[in-house]
C-alpha positions in Angstrom: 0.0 0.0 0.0 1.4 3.4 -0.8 2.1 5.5 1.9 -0.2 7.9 0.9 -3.0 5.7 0.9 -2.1 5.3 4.4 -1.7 8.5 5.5 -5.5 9.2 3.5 -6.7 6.2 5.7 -5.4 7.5 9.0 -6.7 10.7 8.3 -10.2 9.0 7.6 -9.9 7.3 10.8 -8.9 10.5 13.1 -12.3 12.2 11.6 -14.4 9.4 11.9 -13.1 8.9 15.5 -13.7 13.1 16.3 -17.3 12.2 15.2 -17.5 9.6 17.6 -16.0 11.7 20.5 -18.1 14.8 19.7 -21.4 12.4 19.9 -20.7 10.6 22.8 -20.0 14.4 24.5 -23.3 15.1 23.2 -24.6 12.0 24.8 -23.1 12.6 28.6 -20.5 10.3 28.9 -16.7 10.6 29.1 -15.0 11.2 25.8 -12.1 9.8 26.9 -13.1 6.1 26.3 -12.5 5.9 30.5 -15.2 3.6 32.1 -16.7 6.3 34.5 -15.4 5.2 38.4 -17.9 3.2 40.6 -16.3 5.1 44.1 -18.5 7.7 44.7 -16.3 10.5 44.3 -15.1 12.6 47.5 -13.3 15.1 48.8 -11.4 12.5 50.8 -11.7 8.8 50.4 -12.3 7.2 53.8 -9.2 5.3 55.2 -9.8 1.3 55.4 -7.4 -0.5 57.3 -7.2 -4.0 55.6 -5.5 -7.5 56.6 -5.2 -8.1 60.3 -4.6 -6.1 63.1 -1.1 -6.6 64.9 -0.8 -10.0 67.3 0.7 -8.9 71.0 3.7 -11.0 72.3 1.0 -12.5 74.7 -1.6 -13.5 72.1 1.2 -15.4 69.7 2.4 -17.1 72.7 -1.3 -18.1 73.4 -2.1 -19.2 69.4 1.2 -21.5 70.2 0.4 -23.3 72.6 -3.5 -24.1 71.1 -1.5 -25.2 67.8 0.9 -27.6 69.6 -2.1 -29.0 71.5 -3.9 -29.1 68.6 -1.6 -31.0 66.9 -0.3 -33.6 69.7 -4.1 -34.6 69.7 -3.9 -34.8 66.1 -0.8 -37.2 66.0 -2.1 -39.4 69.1 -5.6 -39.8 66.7 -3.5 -40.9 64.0 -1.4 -43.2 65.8 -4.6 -44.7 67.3 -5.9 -45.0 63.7 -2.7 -46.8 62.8 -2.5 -49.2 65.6 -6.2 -50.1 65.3 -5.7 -50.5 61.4 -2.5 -52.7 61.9 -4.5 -54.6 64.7 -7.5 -55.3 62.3 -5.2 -56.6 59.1 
């Protein structure tokens, strides 16, 4: 293709798309080809704290000793389950 041809395309294409942008004005939405934000807008967005809050040197030393007897009941249940299985076959 020669590059005027092009250049006569492009040019066709930057009109059409002017066209498009003065209609859509016309219409009430953003020219821009932005999708318009859900947030409401505000002056200042409201501050949301995510994830967890902190753990005190008390309260991990509390969730470790739960987990370690949570999980010496676990292994005695599964070395119950294992003698009873090996007793059975």
């Amino acid at each position: 293709m020669p590059q005027s041809t092009i250049e006569t395309v492009v040019d066709m294409l930057a009109a059409r798309r002017d066209q498009i942008d003065l209609a859509i004005e016309a219409l009430g939405g953003p020219a821009t080809g932005a999708k318009p934000s859900k947030r409401p807008s505000t002056a200042e967005p409201a501050k949301v704290r995510r994830g967890r809050p902190p753990m005190s040197e008390e309260d991990r030393q509390a969730a470790s000793e739960r987990m370690k007897k949570f999980w010496a009941e676990r292994r005695k249940a599964t070395k119950k389950a294992a003698k009873k299985a090996a007793d059975k076959g």
